[in-house]
LOGUDO-142226 format. One record per residue (C-alpha): residue number from 1; x, y, z. Coordinates in steps of 0.1 Angstrom, whole numbers, plus 5000, padded with zeros to 4 digits. Layout:
BEGIN
 num   c1   c2   c3
 NUM    X    Y    Z
...
***
This chain:
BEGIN
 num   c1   c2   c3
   1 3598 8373 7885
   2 3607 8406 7901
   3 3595 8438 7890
   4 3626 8449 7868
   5 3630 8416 7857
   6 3597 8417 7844
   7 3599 8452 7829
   8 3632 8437 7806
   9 3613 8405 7796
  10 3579 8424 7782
  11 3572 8434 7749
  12 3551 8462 7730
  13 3541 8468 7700
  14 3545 8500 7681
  15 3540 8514 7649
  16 3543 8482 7628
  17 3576 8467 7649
  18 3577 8449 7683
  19 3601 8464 7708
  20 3612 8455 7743
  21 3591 8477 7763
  22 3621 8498 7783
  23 3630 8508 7746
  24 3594 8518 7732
  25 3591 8554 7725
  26 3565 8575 7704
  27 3575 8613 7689
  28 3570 8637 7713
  29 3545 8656 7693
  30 3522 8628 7692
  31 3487 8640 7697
  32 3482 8616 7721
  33 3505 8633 7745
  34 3500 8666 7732
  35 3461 8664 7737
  36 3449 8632 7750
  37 3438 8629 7712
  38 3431 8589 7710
  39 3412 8564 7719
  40 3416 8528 7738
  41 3403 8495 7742
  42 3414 8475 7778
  43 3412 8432 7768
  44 3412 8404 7791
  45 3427 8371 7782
  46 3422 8339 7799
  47 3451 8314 7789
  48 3454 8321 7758
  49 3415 8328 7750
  50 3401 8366 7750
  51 3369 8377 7769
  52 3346 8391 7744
  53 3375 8403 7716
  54 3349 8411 7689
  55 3327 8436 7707
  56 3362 8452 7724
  57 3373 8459 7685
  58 3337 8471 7677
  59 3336 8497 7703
  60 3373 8502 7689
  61 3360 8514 7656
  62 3331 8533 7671
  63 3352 8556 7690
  64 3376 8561 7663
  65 3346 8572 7643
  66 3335 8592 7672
  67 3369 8612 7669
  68 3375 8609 7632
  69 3406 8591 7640
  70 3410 8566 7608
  71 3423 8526 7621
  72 3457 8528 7606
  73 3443 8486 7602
  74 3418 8465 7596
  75 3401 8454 7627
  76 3412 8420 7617
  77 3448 8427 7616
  78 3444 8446 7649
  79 3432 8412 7665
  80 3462 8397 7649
  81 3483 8422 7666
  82 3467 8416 7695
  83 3471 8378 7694
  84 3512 8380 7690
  85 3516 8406 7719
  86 3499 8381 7740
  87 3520 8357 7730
  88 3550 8376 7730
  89 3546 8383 7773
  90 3546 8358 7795
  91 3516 8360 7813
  92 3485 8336 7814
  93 3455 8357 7821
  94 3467 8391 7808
  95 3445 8422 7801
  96 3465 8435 7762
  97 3459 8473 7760
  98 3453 8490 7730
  99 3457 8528 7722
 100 3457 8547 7688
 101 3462 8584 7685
 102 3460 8607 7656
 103 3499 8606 7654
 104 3520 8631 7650
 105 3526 8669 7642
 106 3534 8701 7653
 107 3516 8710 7675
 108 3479 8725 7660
 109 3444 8720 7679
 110 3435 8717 7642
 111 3459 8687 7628
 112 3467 8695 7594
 113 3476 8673 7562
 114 3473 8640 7565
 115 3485 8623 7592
 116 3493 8585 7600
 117 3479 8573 7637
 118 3496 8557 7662
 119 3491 8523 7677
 120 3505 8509 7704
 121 3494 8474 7724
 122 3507 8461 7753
 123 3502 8432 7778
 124 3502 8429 7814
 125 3493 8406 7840
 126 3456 8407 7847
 127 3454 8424 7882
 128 3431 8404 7901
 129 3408 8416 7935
 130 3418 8403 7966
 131 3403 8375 7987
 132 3403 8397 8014
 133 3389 8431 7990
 134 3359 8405 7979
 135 3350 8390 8010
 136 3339 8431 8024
 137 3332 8445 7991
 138 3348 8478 7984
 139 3337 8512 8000
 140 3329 8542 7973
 141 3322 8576 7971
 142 3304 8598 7950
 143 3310 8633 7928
 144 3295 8657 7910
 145 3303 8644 7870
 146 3330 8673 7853
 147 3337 8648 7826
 148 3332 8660 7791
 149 3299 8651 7769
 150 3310 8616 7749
 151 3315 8591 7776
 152 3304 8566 7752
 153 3338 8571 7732
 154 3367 8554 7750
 155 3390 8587 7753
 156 3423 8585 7767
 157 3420 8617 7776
 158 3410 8604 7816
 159 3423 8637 7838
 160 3386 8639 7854
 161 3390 8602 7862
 162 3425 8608 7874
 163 3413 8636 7900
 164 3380 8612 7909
 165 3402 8587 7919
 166 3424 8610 7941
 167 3396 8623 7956
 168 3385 8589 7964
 169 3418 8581 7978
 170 3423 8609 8002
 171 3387 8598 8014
 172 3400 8557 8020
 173 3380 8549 7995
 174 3381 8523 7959
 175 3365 8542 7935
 176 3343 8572 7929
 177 3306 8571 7908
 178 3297 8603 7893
 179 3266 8617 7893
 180 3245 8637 7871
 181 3227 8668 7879
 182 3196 8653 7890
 183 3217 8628 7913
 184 3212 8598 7893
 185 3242 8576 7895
 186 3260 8574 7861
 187 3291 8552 7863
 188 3330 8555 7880
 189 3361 8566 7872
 190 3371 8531 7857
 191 3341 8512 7862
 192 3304 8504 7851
 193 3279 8504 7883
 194 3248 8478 7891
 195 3221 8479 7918
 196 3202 8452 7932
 197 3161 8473 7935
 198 3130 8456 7944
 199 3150 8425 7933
 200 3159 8437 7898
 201 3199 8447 7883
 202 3191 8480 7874
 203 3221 8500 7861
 204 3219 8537 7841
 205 3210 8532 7803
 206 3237 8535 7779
 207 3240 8575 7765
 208 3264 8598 7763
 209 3271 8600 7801
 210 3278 8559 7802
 211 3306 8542 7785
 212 3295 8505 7774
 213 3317 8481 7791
 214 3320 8451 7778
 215 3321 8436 7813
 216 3288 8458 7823
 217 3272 8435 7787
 218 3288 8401 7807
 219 3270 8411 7839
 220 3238 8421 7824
 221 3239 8389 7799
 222 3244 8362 7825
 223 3216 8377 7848
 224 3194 8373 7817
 225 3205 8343 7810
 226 3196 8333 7846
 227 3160 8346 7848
 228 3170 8374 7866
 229 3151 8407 7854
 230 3174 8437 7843
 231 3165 8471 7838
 232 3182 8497 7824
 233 3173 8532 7836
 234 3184 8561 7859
 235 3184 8553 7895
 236 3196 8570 7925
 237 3207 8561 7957
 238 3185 8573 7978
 239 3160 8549 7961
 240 3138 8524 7984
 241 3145 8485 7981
 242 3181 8490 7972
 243 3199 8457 7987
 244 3229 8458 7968
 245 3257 8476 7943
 246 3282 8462 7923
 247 3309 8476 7904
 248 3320 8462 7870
 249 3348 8462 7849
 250 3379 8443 7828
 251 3398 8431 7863
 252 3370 8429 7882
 253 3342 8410 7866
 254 3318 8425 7895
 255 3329 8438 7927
 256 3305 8442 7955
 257 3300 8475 7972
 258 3294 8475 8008
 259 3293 8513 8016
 260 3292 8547 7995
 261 3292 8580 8011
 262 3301 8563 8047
 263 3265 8547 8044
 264 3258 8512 8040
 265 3242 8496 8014
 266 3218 8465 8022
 267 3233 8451 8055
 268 3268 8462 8043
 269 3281 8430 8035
 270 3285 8415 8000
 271 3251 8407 7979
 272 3237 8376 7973
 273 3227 8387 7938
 274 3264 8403 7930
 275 3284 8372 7944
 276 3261 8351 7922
 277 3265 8372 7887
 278 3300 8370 7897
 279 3300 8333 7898
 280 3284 8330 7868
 281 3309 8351 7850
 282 3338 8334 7867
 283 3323 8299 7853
 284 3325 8314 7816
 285 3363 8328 7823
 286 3376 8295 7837
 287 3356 8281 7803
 288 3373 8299 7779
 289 3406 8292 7801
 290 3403 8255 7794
 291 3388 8257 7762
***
């Protein structure tokens, strides 16, 4: 399927109508693209069967009670919605995206009246890491964390994310970990971040600085499940005893990282401990893929 071919054949869903997606347009005073004034939710789907649906819509509802953006639907009939764009695109393992704004107005920092949000969902194929990507892990770098003070709400508003990820691409680098003021290493621009320490997954405790990825909960769970011992606390990398990183997040399940900052981590090849949790929550996809 070629790439306009595939842009005619998908469909989105907006505002209570599905659309092809060339023809799927919001008002141009939508808050959304006014002032990044909405939330989002990113879910994968494995032939048919979603990856953890329930807690995506949970954090849903969290951040638009974080915003005081009202669910223009019940959870429910969001997963619904959900359900039919998947099946409305033609892809097996998809990741279905789903936004709501505040809607629209003229444009007011302070909205006023009452106004009915937007929602969108879309699906796309599920972008998967390369053979070649996973058999040297992916290189990093850090930076100083300018996002605002409620990471744990799911903002579309992602502009510091957007310049951490340039920043990490002028520097040949995948992705770039933020770091709080005391160098502890928080999370990246799109993704959760593990360490491997005296043999433990240690990973920052969830706050305001640290979204809770769903995938980051996969990770941790299976290592739990496996006997491993997981600790959540601030960490840096200048620790002693760290072997190994690991990146998580919707289209990665967990990534090694072999180098941030042009140093090495461990012997700068892929973990033992990250290529297992990986397994492990590759053996639950491919479940849910047959199920």
């Amino acid at each position: 399927m070629s790439s306009s071919t595939a842009q005619q054949d998908l469909t989105a869903y907006v505002n209570g109508a599905f659309v092809p997606l060339e023809d799927a347009t919001i008002h141009i005073e939508d808050r959304g693209f006014q002032f990044a004034d909405g939330i989002y939710e990113v879910v994968a789907c494995f032939g048919g069967n979603f990856l953890d649906l329930q807690p995506h819509l949970e954090r849903l509802q969290r951040s638009s009670e974080g915003v005081r953006i009202p669910l223009p639907c019940s959870l429910n009939h969001i997963a619904e919605l959900v359900q039919q764009t998947y099946e409305r695109n033609p892809f097996k393992d998809a990741m279905v995206y789903i936004q709501i704004t505040r809607g629209a107005a003229p444009r007011s920092h302070l909205p006023h009246g009452e106004l009915t949000p937007t929602l969108i969902i879309t699906s796309r194929l599920l972008p998967k890491p390369s053979d070649a990507k996973l058999a040297t892990g992916i290189k990093a770098i850090t930076l100083q964390d300018i996002r605002w003070k409620r990471c744990e709400i799911k903002s579309i508003a992602l502009l510091a994310s957007v310049l951490g990820k340039q920043e990490a691409a002028l520097k040949d680098a995948d992705e770039a970990f933020w770091l709080d003021e005391e160098a502890h290493v928080l999370e990246g621009c799109s993704t959760n971040i593990l360490a491997v320490i005296d043999g433990a997954l240690v990973t920052h405790p969830l706050d305001h600085q640290v979204l809770g990825g769903i995938t980051r909960n996969m990770a941790i769970r299976v290592a739990k499940e496996h006997g491993l011992t997981v600790v959540e606390r601030p960490w840096k990398l200048s620790e002693a005893n760290l072997t190994e990183a690991m990146m998580s997040s919707t289209t990665n399940a967990v990534m090694p990282i072999h180098c941030i900052n042009e140093q090495m981590i461990g012997d700068g090849k892929p973990g033992k401990l990250t290529m297992q949790i990986r397994s492990w929550m590759l053996e639950a996809m491919d479940a849910l893929r047959s199920a």
